[in-house]
C-alpha positions as CSV (number, residue, x, y, z in Angstrom):
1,X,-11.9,-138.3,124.1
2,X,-13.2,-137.2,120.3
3,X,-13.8,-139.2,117.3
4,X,-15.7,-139.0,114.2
5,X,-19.2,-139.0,115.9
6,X,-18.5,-138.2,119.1
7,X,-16.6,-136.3,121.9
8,X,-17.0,-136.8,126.1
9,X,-16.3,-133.6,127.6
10,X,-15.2,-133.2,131.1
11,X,-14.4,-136.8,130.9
12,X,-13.2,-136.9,135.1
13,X,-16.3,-135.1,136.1
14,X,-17.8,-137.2,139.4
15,X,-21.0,-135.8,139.3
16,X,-24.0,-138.5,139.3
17,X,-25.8,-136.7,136.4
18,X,-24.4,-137.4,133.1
19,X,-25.2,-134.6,130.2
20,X,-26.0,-135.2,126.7
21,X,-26.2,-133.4,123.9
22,X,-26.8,-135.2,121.0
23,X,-27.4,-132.0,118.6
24,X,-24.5,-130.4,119.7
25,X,-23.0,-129.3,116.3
26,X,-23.6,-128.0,112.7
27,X,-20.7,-129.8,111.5
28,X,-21.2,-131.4,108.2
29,X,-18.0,-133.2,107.0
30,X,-16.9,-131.6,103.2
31,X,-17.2,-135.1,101.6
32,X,-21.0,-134.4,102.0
33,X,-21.0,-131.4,99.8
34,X,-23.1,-129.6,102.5
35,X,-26.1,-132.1,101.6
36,X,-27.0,-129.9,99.1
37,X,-28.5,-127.3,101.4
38,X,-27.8,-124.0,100.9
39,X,-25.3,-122.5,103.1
40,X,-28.1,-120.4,105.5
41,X,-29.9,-124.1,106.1
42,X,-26.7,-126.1,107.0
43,X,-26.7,-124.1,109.7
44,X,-30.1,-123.1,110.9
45,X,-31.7,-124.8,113.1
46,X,-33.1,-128.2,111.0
47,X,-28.8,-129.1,111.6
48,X,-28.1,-128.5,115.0
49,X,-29.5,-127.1,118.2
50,X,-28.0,-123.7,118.9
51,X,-27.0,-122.7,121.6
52,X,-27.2,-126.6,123.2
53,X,-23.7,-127.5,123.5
54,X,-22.7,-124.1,125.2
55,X,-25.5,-124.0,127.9
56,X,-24.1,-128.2,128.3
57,X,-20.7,-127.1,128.8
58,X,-21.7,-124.3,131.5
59,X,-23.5,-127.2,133.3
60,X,-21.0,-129.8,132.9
61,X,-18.3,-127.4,134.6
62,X,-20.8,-126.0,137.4
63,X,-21.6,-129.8,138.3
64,X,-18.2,-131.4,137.3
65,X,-20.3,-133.7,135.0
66,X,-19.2,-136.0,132.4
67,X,-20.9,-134.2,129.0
68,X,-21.1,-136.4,126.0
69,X,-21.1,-134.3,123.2
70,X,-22.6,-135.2,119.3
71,X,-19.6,-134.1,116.5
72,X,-22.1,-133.5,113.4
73,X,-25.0,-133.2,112.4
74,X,-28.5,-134.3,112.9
75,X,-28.9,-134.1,109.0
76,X,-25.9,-136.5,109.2
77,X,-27.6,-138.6,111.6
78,X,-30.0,-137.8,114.3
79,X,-27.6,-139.2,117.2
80,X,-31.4,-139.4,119.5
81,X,-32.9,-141.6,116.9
82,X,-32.6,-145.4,116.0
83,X,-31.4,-147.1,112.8
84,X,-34.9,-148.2,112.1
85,X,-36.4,-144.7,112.1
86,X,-37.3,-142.2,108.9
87,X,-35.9,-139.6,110.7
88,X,-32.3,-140.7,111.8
89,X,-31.5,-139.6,108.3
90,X,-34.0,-137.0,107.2
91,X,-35.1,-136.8,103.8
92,X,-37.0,-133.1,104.9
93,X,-36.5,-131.3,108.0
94,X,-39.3,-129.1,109.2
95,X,-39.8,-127.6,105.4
96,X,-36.9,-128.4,104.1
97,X,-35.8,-131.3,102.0
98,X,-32.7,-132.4,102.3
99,X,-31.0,-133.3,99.1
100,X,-28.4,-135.6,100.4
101,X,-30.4,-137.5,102.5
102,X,-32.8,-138.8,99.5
103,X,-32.8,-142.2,97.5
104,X,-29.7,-143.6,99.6
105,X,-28.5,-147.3,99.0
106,X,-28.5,-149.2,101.9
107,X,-24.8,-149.6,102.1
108,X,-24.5,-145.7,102.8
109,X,-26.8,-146.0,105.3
110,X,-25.4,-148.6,107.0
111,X,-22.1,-146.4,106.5
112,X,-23.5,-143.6,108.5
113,X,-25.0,-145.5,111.0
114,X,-21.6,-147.9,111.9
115,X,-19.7,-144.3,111.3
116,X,-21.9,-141.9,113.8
117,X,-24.5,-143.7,115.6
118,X,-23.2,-146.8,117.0
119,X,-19.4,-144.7,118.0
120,X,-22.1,-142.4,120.2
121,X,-23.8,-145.5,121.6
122,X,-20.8,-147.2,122.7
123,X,-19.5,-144.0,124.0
124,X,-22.5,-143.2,126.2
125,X,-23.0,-146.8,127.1
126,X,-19.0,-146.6,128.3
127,X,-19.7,-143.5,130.8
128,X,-22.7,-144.5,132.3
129,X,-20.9,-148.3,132.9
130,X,-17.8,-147.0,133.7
131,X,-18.9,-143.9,135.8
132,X,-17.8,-144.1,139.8
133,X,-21.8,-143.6,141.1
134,X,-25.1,-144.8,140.2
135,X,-25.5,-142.2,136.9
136,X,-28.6,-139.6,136.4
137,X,-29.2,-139.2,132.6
138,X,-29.9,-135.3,131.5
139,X,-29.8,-134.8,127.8
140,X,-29.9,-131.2,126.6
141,X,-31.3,-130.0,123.4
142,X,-33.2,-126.0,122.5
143,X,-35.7,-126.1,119.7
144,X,-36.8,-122.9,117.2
145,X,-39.7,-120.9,118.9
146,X,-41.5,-120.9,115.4
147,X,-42.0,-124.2,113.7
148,X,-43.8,-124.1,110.2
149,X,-45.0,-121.0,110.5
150,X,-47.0,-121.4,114.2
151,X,-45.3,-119.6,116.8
152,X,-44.7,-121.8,120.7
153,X,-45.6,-120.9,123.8
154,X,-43.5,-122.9,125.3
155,X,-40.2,-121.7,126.3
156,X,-38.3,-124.5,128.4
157,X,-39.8,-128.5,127.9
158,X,-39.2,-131.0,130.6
159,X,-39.3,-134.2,128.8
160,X,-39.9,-137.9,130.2
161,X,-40.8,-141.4,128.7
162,X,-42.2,-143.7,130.9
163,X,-40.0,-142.7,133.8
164,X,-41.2,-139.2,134.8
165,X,-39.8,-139.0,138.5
166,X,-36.8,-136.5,137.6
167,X,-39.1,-134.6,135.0
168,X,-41.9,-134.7,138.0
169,X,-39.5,-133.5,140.5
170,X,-38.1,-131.2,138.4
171,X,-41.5,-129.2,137.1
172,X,-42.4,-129.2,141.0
173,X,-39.7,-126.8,141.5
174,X,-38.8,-124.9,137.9
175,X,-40.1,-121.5,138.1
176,X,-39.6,-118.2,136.5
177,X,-40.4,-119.5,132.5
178,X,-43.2,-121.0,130.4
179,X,-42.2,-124.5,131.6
180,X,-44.2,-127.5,130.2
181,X,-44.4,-131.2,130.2
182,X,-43.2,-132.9,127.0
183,X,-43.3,-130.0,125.1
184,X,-42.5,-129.0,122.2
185,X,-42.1,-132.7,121.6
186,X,-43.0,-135.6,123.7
187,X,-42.0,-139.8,123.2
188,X,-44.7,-140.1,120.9
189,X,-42.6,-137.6,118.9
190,X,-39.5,-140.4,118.8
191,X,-37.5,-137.9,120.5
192,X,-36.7,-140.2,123.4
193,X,-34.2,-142.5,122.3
194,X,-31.4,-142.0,124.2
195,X,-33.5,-141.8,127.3
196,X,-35.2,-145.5,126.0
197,X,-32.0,-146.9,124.9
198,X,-29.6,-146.0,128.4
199,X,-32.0,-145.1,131.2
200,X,-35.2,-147.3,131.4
201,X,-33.8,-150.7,131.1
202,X,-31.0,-149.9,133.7
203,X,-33.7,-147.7,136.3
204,X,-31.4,-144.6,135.9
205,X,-33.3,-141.3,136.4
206,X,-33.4,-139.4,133.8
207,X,-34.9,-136.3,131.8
208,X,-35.0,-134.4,128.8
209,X,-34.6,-130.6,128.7
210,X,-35.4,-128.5,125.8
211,X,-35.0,-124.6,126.1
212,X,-35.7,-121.8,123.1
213,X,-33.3,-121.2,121.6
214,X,-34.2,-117.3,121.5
215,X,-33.3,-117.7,125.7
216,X,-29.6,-119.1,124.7
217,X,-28.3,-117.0,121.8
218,X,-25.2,-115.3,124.0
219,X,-22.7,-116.7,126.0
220,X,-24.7,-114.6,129.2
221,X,-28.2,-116.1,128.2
222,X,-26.3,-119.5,128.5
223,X,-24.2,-119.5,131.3
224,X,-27.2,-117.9,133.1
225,X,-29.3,-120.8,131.8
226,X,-26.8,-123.3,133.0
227,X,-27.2,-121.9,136.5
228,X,-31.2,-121.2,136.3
229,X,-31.3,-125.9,135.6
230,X,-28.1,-126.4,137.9
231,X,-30.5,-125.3,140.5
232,X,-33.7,-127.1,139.3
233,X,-31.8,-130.5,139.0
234,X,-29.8,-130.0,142.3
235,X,-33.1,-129.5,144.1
236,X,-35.1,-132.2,142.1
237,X,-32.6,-134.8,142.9
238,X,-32.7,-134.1,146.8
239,X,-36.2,-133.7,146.8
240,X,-36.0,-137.6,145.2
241,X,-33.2,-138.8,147.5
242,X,-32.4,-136.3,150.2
243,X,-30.0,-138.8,151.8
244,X,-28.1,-140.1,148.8
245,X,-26.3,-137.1,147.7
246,X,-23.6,-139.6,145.9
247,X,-26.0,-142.4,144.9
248,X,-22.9,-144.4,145.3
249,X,-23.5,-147.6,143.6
250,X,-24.5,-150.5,145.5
């Protein structure tokens, strides 16, 4: 299922986690005259997440998961992000400004958000309601090992909001990377929307995972990715519930 905003891959999977990638493309639609970014920055890393939306798809056909995918991008709309926030339409992006997104009316505002972010709301909401077992929310995203000039240590982010027994679970058995909690970004950051919006009020577990994007830049590097979290999420969800292997809903 694909429209403007938003495509659910795998749409049969039966897995209990449900994947999301919110930065999954580049894709700037022609009518926005490539925001006025130069062709190198509307598709660096300030537009999408590289390397996300392959590693997702690896994962979402080793767990026959549902995968709901974002269609544009972030300089669009920030898909993770609500209405009220500066940075659902980003006037600057790390050190860039954005040309397009400056000194807009409110009526394309409220374009963009009834065009891209509320299609992606009511798709996710859909899966997770419609989906045949209690659902596990995992949204996928990789981040640029250099931000503004200061170089991370970081190489794979296990992120929570107030819910941390997935991210818990999951750093208790991770190995074999610079793994950290809520880093490179953590909620204070606003990067837990989606996780605020679908998991807490409905006690779904759920976790953020950022990767850098230096470790996903080849279809190996993300297929092997895939597999390294397949197996950190498998075990951190029967570590959590070792006898509910369908979480069948009640």
């Amino acid at each position: 299922m694909t429209n403007c905003a938003v495509n659910v891959h795998n749409a049969k999977g039966t897995h209990p986690i449900v994947l999301v990638c919110e930065h999954a493309s580049a894709l700037i639609p022609p009518s926005f005259n490539q925001l006025g970014l130069s062709a190198e920055d509307a598709k660096s890393h300030i537009a999408w997440d590289p390397g996300a939306l392959l590693m997702a798809r690896y994962l979402s056909s080793a767990l026959n998961a549902v995968l709901v995918e974002g269609t544009v991008s972030r300089l669009i709309y920030d898909l993770n992000r609500p209405p009220e926030a500066a940075s659902a339409i980003a006037q600057c992006s790390e050190d860039r400004t954005v040309p397009g997104n400056v000194d807009l009316s409110d009526a394309e505002i409220k374009h963009r958000i009834a065009t891209y972010y509320e299609p992606f709301k009511r798709a996710l909401s859909n899966v997770l309601s419609q989906h045949p077992v209690t659902p596990v929310i995992v949204t996928i995203h990789s981040f640029t090992p250099v931000y503004k000039g200061k170089k991370r240590s970081v190489e794979i982010g296990i992120l929570h909001d107030e819910d941390a027994r997935l991210a818990d679970a999951i750093l208790g058995c991770a190995s074999g990377f610079n793994i950290q909690r809520n880093s490179p970004y953590g909620p204070e950051d606003g990067v837990t929307h989606t996780l605020q919006l679908h998991a807490l009020p409905n006690g779904l577990l759920n976790v953020m995972v950022e990767v850098s994007n230096t470790l996903i830049t080849t279809n190996e590097q993300c297929a092997a990715m895939a597999q390294a979290l397949q197996a950190w999420l498998l075990d951190a969800l029967t570590l959590l519930e070792p006898n509910s292997p369908s979480r069948a809903r009640p």
